[in-house]
Backbone as ProteinMPNN parsed JSONL, in Angstrom:
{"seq_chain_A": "XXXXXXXXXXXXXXXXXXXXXXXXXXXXXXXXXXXXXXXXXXXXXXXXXXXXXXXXXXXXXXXXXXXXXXXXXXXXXXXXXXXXXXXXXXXXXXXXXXXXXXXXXXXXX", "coords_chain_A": {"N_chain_A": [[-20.176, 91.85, 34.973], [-18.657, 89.605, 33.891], [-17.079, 88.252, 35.717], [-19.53, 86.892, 37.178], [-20.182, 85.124, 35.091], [-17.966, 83.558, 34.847], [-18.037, 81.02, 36.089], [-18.478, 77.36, 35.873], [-21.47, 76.887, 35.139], [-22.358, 78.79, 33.05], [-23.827, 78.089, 30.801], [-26.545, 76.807, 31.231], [-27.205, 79.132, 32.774], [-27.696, 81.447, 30.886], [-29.591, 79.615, 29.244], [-31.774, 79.146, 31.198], [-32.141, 81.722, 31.369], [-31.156, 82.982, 33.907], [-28.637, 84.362, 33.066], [-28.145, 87.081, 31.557], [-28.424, 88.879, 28.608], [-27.582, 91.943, 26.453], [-26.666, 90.712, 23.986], [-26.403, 88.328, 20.977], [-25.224, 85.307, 20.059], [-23.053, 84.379, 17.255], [-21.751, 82.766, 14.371], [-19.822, 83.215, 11.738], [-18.782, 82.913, 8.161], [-17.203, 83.386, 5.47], [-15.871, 83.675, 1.86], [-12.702, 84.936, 0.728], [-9.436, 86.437, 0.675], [-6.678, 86.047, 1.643], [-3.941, 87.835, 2.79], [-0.774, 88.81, 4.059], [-0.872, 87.439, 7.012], [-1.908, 88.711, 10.51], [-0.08, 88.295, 13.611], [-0.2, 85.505, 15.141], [-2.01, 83.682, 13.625], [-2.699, 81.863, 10.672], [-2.427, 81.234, 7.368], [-1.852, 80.238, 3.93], [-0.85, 82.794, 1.452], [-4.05, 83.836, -0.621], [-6.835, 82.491, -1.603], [-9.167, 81.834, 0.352], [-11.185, 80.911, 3.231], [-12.553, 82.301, 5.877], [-13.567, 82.155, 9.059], [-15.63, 82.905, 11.937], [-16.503, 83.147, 15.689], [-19.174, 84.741, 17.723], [-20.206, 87.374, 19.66], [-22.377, 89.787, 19.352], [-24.687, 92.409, 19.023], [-26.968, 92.511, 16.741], [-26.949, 91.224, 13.657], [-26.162, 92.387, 11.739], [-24.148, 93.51, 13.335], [-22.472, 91.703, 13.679], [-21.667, 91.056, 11.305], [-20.143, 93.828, 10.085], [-18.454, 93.3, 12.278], [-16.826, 91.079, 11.548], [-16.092, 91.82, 9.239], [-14.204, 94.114, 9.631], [-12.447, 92.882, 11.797], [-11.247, 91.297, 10.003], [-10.092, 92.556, 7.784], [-8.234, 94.17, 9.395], [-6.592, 91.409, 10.307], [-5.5, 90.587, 7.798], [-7.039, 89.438, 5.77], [-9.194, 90.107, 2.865], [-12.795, 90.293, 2.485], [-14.582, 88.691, -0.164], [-17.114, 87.913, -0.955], [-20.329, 86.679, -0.272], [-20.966, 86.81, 3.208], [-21.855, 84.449, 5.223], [-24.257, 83.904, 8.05], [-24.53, 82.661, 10.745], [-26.92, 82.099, 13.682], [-25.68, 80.291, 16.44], [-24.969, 77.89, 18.586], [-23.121, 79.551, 21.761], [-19.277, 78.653, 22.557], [-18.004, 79.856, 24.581], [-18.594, 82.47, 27.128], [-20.691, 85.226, 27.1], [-20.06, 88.723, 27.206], [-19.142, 91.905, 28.561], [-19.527, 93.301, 26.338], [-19.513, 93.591, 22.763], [-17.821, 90.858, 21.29], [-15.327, 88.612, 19.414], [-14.107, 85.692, 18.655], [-12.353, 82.507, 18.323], [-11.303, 82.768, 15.448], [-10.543, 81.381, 12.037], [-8.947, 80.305, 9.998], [-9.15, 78.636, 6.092], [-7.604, 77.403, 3.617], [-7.906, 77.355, -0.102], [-8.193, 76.695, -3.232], [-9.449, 78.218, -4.882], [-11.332, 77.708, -6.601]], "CA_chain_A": [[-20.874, 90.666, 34.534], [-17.895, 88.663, 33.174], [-16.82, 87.616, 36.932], [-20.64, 86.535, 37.598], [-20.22, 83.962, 34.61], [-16.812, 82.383, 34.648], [-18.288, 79.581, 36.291], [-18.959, 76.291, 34.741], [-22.822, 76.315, 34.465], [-23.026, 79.469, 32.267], [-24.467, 77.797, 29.393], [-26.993, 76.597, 31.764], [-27.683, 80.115, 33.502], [-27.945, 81.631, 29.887], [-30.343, 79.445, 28.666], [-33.078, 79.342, 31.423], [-32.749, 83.157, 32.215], [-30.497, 83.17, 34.809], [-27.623, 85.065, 33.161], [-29.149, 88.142, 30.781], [-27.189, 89.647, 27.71], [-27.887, 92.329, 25.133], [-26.01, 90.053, 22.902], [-27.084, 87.456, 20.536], [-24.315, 84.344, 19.533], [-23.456, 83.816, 16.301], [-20.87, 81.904, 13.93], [-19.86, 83.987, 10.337], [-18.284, 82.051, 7.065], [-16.737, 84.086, 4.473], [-15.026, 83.423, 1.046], [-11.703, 85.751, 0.458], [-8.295, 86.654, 0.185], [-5.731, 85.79, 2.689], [-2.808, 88.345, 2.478], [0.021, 88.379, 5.033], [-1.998, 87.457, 8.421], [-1.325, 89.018, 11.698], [0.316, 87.662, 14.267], [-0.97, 84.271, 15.833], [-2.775, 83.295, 12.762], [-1.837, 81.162, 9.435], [-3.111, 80.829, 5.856], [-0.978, 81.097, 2.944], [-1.443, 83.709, 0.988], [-4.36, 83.746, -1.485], [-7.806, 82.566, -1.858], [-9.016, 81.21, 1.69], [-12.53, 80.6, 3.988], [-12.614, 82.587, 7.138], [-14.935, 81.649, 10.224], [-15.255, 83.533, 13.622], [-17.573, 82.911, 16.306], [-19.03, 86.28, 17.957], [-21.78, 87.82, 20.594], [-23.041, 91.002, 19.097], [-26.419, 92.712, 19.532], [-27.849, 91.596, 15.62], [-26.119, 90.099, 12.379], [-25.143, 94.044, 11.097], [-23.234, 94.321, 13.587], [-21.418, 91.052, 13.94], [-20.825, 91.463, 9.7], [-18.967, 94.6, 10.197], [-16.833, 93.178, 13.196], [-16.029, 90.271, 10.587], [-15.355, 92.564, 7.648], [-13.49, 95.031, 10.319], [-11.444, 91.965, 12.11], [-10.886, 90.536, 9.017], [-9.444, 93.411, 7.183], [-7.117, 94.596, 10.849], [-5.978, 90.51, 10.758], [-4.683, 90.892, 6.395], [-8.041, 89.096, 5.061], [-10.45, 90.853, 2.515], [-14.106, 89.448, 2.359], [-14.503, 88.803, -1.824], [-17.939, 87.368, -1.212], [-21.281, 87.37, 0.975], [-20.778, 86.47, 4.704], [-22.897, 83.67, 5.672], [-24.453, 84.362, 9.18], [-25.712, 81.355, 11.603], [-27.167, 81.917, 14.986], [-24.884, 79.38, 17.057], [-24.51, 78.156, 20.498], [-21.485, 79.585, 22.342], [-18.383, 78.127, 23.116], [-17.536, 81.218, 25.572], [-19.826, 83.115, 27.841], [-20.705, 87.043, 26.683], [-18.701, 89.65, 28.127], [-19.925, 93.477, 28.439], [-19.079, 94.357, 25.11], [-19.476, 92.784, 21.925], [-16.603, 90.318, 21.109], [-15.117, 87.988, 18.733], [-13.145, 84.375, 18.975], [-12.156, 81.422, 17.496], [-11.142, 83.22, 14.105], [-9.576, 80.189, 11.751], [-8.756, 80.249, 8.296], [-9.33, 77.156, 5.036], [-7.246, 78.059, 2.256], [-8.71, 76.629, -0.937], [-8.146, 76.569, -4.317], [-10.604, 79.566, -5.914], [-12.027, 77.166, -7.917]], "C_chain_A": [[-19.898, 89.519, 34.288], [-17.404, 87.826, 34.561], [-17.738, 86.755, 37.347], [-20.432, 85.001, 36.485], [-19.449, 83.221, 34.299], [-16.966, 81.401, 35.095], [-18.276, 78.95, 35.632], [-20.268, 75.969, 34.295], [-23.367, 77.604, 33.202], [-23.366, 79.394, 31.254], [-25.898, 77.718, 30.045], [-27.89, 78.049, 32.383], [-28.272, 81.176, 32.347], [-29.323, 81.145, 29.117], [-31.499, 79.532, 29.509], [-32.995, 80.824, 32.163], [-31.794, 84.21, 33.261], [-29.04, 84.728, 34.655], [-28.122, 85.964, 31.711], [-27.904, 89.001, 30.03], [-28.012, 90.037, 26.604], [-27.638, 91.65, 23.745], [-26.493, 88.943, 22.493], [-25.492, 86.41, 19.92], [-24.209, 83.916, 17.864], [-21.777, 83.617, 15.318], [-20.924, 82.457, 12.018], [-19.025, 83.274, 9.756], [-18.419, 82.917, 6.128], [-15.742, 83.803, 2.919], [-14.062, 84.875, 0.863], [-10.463, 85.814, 0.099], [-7.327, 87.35, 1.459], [-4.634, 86.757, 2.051], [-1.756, 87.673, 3.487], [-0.673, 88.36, 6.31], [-1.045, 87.936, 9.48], [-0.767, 88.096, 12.537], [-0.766, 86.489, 15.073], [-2.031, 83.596, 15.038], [-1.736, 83.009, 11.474], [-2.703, 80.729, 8.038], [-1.872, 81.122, 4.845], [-1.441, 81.844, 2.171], [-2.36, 83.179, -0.247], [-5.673, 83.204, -1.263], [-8.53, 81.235, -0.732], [-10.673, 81.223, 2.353], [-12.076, 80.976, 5.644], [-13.709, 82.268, 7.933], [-13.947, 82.22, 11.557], [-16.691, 83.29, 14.035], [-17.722, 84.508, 16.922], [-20.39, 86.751, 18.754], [-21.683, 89.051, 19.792], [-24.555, 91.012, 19.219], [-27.084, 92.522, 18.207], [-26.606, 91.677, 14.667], [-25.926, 91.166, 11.285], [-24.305, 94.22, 11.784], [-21.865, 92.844, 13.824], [-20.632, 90.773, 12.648], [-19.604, 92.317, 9.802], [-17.865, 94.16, 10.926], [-16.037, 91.969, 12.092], [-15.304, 91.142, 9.576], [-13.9, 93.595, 8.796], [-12.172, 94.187, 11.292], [-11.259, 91.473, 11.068], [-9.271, 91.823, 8.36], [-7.703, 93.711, 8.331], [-6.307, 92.756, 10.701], [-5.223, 90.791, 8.908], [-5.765, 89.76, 5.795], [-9.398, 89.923, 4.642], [-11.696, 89.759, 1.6], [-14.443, 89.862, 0.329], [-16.245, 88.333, -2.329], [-19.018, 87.183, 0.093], [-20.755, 86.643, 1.922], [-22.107, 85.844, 5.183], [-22.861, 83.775, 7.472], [-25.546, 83.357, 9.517], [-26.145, 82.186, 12.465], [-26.868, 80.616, 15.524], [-25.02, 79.373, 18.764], [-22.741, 78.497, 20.802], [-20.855, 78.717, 22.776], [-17.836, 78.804, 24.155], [-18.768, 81.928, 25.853], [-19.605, 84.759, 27.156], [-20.318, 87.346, 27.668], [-19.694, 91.097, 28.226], [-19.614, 94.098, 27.432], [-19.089, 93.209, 24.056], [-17.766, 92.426, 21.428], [-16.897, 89.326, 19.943], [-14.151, 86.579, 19.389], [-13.059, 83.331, 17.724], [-11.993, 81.651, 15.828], [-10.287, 82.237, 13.399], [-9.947, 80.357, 10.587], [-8.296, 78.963, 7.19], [-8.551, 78.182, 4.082], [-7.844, 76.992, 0.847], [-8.036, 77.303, -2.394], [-8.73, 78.121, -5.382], [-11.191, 79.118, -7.049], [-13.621, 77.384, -7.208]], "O_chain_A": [[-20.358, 88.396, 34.495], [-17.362, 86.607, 34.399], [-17.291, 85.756, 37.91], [-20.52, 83.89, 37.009], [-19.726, 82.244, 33.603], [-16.172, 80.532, 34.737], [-18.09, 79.362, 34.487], [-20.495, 75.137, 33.417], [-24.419, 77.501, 32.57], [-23.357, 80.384, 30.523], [-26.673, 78.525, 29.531], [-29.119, 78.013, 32.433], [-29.27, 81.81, 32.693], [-30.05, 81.932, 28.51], [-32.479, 79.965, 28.903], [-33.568, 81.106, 33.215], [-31.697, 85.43, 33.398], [-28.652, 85.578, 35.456], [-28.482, 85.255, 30.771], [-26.906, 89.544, 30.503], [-28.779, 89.34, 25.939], [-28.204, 91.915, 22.684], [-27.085, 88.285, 23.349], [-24.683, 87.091, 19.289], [-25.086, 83.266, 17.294], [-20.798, 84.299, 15.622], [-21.82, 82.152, 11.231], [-18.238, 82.747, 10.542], [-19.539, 83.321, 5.815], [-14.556, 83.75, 3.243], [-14.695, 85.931, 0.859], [-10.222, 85.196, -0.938], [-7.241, 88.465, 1.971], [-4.364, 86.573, 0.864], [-1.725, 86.474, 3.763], [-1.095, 89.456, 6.678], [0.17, 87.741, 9.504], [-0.959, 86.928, 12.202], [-1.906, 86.725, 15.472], [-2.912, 82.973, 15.63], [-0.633, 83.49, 11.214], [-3.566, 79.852, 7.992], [-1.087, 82.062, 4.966], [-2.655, 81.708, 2.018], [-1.882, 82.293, -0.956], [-5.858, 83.611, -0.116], [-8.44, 80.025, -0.945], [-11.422, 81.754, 1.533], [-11.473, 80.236, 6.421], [-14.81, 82.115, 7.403], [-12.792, 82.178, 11.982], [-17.699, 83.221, 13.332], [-16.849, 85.364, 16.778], [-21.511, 86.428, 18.362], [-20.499, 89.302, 19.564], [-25.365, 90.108, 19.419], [-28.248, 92.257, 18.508], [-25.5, 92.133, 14.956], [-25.59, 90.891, 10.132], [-23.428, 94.987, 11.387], [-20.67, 93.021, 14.064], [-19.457, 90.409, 12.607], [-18.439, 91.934, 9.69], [-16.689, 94.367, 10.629], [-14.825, 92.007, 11.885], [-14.122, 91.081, 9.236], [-12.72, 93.557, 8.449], [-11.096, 94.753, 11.486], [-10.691, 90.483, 11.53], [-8.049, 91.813, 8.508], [-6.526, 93.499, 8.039], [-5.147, 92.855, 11.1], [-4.134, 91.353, 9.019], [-5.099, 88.952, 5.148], [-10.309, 90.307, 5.376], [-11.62, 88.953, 0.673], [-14.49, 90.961, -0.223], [-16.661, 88.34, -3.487], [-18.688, 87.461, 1.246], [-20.005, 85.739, 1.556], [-23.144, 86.446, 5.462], [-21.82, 83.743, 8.128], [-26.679, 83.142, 9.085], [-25.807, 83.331, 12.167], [-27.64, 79.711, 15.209], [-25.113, 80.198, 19.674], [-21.686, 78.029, 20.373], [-21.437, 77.839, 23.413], [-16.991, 78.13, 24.744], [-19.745, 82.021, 25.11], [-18.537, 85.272, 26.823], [-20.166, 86.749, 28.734], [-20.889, 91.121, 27.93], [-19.408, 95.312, 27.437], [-18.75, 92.064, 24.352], [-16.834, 93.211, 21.252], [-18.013, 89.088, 19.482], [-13.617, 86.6, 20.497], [-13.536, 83.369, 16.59], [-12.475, 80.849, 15.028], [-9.206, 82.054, 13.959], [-11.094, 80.535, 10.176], [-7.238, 78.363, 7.382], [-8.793, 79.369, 3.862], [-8.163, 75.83, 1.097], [-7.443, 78.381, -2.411], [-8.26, 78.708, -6.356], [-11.495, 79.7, -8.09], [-14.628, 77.094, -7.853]]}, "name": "protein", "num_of_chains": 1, "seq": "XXXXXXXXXXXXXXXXXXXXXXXXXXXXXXXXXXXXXXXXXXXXXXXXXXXXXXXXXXXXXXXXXXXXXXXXXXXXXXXXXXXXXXXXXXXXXXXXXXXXXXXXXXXXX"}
């Protein structure tokens, strides 16, 4: 499937039909606690606002991949996980994925 939609209209082929995915789009916001982050990522340590964008098949399973990429990157979720339904910035793949993971550090006030 992922060859079929690297084009440029697959927003287009997505929305009227054309291009068909178990997966649903959606955009998670978390309050927590930035430790030492993995590689290719930056917060200083301490009390921070994660956001990832993410296709999964419903909003249990794209929680866990947050709480489960979160935890694997050195951020633990301290508070509920707000869950949009978003339009993609990236076409679905054959497997539920994640992107655009970016971290606010803040105060903890």
């Amino acid at each position: 499937m992922t060859e079929d939609i690297a084009g440029k209209n697959w927003k287009l082929d997505l929305r009227y039909g054309r291009l068909i995915t178990p997966f649903r789009h959606f955009t998670l916001i978390a309050n927590g606690i930035a430790g030492e982050l993995g590689a290719g990522f930056k917060c200083p340590e301490g009390p921070a606002i994660m956001s990832m964008k993410t296709w999964a098949t419903d909003t249990n399973e794209a929680a866990d991949m947050f709480v489960v990429i979160g935890r694997q990157i050195g951020f633990a979720v301290t508070d509920k996980i707000d869950i949009y339904e978003t339009e993609p910035d990236q076409p679905p793949g054959d497997n539920p994925h994640e992107y655009a993971i970016s971290f606010v550090p803040h105060s903890g006030a």
